[in-house]
C-alpha positions as semicolon CSV with decimal commas, in nm:
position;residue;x (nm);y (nm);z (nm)
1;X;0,000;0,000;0,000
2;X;0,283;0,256;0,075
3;X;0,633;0,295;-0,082
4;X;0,937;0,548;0,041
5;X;1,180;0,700;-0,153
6;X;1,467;0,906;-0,028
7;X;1,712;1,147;-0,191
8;X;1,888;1,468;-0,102
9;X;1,709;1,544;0,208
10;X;1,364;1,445;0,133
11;X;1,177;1,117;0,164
12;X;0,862;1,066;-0,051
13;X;0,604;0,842;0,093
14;X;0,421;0,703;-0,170
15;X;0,027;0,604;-0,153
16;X;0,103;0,281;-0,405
17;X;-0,249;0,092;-0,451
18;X;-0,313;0,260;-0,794
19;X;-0,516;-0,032;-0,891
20;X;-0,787;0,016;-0,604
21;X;-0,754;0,393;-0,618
22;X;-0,543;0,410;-0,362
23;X;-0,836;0,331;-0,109
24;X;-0,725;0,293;0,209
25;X;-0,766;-0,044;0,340
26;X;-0,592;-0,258;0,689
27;X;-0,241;-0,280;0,534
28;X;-0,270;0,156;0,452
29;X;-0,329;0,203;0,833
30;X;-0,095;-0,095;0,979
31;X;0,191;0,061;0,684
32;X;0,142;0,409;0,744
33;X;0,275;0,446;1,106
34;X;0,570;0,228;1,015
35;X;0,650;0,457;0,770
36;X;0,630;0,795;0,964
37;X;0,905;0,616;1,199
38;X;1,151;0,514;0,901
39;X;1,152;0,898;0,815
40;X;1,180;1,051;1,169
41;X;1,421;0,820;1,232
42;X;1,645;0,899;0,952
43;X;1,869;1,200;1,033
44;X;1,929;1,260;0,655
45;X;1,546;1,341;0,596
46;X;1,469;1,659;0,657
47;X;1,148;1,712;0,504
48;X;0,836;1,453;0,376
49;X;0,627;1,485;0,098
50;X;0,313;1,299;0,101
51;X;0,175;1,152;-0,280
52;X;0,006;0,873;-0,478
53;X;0,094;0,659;-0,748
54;X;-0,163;0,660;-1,016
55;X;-0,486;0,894;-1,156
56;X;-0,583;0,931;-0,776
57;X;-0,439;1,058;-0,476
58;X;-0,713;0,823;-0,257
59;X;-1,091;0,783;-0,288
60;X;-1,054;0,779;0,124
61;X;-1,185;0,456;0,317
62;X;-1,174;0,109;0,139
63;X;-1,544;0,056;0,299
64;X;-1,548;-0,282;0,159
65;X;-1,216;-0,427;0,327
66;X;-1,301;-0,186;0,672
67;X;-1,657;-0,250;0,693
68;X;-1,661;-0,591;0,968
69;X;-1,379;-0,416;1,169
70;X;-1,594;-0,050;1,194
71;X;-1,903;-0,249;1,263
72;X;-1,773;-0,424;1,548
73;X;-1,679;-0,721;1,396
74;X;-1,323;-0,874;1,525
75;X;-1,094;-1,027;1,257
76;X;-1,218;-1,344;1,355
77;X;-1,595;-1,216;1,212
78;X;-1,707;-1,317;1,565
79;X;-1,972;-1,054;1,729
80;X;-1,917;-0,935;2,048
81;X;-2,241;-1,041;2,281
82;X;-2,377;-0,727;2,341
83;X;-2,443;-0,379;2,206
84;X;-2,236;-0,213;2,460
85;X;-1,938;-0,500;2,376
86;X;-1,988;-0,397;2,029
87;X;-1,984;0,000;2,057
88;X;-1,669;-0,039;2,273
89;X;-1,518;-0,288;1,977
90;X;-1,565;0,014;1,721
91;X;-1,446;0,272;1,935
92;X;-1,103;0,122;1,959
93;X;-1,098;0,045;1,629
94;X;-1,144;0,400;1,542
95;X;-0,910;0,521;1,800
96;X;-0,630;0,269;1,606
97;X;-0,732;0,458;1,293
98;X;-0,659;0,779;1,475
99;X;-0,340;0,704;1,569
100;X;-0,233;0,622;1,190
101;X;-0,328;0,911;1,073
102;X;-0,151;1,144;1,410
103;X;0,176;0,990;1,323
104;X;0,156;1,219;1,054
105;X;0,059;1,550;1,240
106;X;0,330;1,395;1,505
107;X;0,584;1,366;1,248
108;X;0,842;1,655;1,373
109;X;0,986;1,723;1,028
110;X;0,756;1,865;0,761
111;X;0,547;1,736;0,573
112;X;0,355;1,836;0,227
113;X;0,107;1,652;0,063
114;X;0,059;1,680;-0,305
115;X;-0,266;1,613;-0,386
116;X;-0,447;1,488;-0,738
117;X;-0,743;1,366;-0,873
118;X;-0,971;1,212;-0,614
119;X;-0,957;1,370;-0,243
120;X;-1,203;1,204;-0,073
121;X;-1,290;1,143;0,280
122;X;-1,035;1,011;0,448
123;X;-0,808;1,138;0,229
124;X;-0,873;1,479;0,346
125;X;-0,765;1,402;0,737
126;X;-0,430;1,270;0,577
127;X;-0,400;1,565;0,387
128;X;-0,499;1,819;0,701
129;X;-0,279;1,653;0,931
130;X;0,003;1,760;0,686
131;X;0,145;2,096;0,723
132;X;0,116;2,196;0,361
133;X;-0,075;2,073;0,088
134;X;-0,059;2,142;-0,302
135;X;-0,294;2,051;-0,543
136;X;-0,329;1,985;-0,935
137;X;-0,604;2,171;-1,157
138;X;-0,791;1,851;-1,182
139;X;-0,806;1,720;-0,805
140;X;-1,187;1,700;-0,699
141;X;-1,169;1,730;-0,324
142;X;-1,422;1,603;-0,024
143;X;-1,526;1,575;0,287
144;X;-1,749;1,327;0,201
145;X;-1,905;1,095;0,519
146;X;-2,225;1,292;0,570
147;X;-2,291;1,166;0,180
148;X;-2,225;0,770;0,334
149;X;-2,386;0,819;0,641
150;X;-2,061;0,860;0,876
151;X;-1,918;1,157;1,070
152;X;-1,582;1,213;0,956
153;X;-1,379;1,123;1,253
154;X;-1,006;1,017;1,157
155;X;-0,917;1,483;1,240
156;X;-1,065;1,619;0,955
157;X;-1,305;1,773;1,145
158;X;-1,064;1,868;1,404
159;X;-0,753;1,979;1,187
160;X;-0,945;2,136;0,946
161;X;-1,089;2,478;1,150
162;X;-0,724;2,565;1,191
163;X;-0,701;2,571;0,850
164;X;-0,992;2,705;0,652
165;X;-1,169;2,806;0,963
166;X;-1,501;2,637;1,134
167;X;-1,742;2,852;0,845
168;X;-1,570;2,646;0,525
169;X;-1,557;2,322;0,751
170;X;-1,892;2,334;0,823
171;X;-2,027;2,363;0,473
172;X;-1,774;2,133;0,327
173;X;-1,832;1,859;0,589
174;X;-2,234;1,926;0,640
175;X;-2,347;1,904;0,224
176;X;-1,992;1,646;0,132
177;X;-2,004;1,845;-0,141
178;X;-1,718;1,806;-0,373
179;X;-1,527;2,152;-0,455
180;X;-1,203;2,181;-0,731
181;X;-0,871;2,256;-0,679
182;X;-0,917;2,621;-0,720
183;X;-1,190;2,661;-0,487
184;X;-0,932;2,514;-0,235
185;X;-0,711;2,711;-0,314
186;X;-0,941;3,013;-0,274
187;X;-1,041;2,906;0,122
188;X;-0,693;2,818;0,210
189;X;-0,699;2,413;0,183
190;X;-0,390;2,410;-0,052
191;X;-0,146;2,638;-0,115
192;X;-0,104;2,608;-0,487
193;X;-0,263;2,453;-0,799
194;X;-0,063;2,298;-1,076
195;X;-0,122;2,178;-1,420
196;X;-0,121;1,834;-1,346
197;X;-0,033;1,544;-1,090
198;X;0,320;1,540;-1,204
199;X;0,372;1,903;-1,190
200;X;0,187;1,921;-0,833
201;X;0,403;1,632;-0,668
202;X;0,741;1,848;-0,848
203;X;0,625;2,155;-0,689
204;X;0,585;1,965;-0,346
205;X;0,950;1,846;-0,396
206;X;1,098;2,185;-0,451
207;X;0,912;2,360;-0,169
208;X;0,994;2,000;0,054
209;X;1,380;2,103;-0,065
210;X;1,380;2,471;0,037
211;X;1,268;2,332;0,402
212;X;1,563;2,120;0,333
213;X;1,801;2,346;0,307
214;X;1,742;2,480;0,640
215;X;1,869;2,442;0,957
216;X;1,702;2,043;1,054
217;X;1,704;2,205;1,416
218;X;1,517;2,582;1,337
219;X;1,274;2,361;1,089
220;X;1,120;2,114;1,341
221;X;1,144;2,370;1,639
222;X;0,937;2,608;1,418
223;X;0,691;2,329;1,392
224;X;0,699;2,215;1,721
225;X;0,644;2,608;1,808
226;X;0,356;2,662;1,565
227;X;0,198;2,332;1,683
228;X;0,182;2,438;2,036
229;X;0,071;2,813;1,984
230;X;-0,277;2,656;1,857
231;X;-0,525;2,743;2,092
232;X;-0,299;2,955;2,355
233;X;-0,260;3,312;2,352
234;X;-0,021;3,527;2,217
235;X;0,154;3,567;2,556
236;X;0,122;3,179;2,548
237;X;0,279;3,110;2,274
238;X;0,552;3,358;2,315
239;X;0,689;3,188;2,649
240;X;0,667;2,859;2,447
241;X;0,949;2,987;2,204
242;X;1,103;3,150;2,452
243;X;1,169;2,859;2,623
244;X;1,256;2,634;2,326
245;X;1,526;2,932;2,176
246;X;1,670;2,899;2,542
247;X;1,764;2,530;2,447
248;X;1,839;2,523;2,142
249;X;1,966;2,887;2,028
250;X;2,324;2,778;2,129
251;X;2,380;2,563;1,813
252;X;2,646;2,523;1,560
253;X;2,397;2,576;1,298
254;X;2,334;2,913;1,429
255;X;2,745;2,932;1,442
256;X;2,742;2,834;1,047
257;X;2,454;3,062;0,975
258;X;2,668;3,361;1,114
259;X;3,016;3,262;0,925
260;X;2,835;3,188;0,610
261;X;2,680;3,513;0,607
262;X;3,032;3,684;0,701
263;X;3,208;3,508;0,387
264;X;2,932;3,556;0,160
265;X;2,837;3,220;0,056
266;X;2,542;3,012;0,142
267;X;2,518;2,788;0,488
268;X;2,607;2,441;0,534
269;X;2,352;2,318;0,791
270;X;2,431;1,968;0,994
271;X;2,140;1,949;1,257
272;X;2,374;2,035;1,507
C-alpha cells in the first residue's frame, strides 16, 4: 500500500495501490505508522512529501475491506455479545485509525502533501494533518461521510478549522459536497494549484527542498512552536518559544549561519 523513496534530504512516501484507487484499506493504516518512523528516524530526511501513485491521490476509506472491523466485527468475524461490547469494539478500532493518521501530524519534520485527482474522505484528514498541501487543476476534493452516512472522525473535522476556519468546515463537511482545486485554493486548503499530478508532486519536492536546506534544528522547532501556539494566547505562545530558543539557540547551525553570512556564501547546515 505505501512505498518510500529518499534522496537529497527528502523522503517521498508514496500512496502505491493505484489499482484500487489508492483506497485505504488494513495494510494503509498498519503501513502508514511504520512509515512515519523510518523517516523521523532517519537523520538525513529533513522534510516529507506525502503523494500517490496513479490517476488518484485516494478515494478515502476502502469501505469494503473496513466494513466488519468498523461495525464491530473482530478479525475473527465473531460478534461481540452485546451492544455495549460492540460499541466499545468500534471505538477502539477508530481510536487505532486515529493514531495512523496522528503519526503524521506527530511527524516533527515537515510534511507536504501533493494532492491529485480524487480527495475524498479520508483522504482529506491525511491531507490536514500535513502541514502543507498542493494541489493539481484537476483534483476533486471532499469531505465526504455525511454523503455515506458517517461523521468524519479520523481529524478532519478537528484539523481542518485551523485551517480554513469552522465557516468552510462546516459547509464542506455538512453538504460532502465536492469543490475543485481552485476553490481550495481560494479558502486556504492548498497552497497552490498545478497543471497536473506530475507538476503538483514536483512543486511539493521543490518547496519540501527549500525546508531542506534549512537548519534540521530551526525547521522542526518552528513546527513544534507553531503546533503548540494553537489554541494559547499570544503571551502563550511567546513563552513557548522562549523557552525552546533557550535550548536550542546555542547551536552550531546558528554558528554556520553567522560565518556563512560573514564570507558571503550560502550555509552548510548539519542538525547540530
Amino acid at each position: 500500500m505505501l512505498s518510500v523513496e529518499r534522496g537529497e534530504g527528502i523522503a517521498t512516501v508514496w500512496l502505491d495501490r493505484a489499482e484500487a484507487r489508492n483506497a485505504m484499506g488494513p495494510a494503509f493504516f498498519e503501513e502508514l505508522p511504520r512509515a512515519m518512523e523510518v523517516v523521523e528516524a532517519d537523520p538525513e530526511v529533513r522534510a516529507v512529501v506525502i503523494a500517490a501513485r496513479g490517476p488518484h491521490f485516494s478515494v478515502g476509506l476502502d469501505l469494503k475491506a473496513m466494513g466488519s472491523l468498523l461495525g464491530g466485527s473482530p478479525a475473527d468475524g465473531r460478534s461481540p455479545a452485546s451492544p455495549a461490547r460492540r460499541a466499545s469494539a468500534v471505538r477502539r478500532e477508530v481510536l487505532r485509525l486515529q493514531a495512523s493518521i496522528t503519526a503524521v501530524a506527530d511527524c516533527p519534520k515537515p510534511v507536504i502533501a501533493a494532492l491529485h485527482g480524487y480527495c475524498i474522505g479520508g483522504a482529506i484528514d491525511l491531507a490536514s494533518a500535513c502541514d502543507v498541501r498542493v494541489a493539481s487543476k484537476d483534483a476533486t476534493i471532499s469531505v465526504r461521510e455525511t454523503r455515506v452516512a458517517i461523521v468524519a472522525d479520523l481529524g478532519s473535522l478537528q484539523r481542518l478549522p485551523g485551517i480554513i476556519g469552522t465557516g468552510q468546515v462546516a459547509e464542506l463537511a455538512l453538504t460532502g459536497k465536492d469543490i475543485t482545486a481552485d476553490h481550495a485554493m481560494r479558502i486556504g486548503l492548498v497552497n497552490s494549484v498545478h497543471p497536473d499530478a506530475a507538476s503538483a508532486q514536483a512543486a511539493a519536492l521543490a518547496m519540501a527542498a527549500e525546508m531542506a536546506a534549512n537548519s534540521p534544528l530551526a525547521v522542526q522547532g518552528t513546527k513544534a512552536v507553531l503546533r503548540a501556539s494553537r489554541g494559547r494566547s499570544v503571551a502563550e505562545g511567546l513563552d513557548y518559544v522562549a523557552t525552546w530558543n533557550a535550548g536550542f539557540l546555542q547551536s552550531d547551525d546558528l554558528v554556520e549561519a553567522m560565518t556563512a553570512f560573514m564570507a558571503k556564501r550560502p550555509p552548510v547546515f548539519r542538525g547540530s
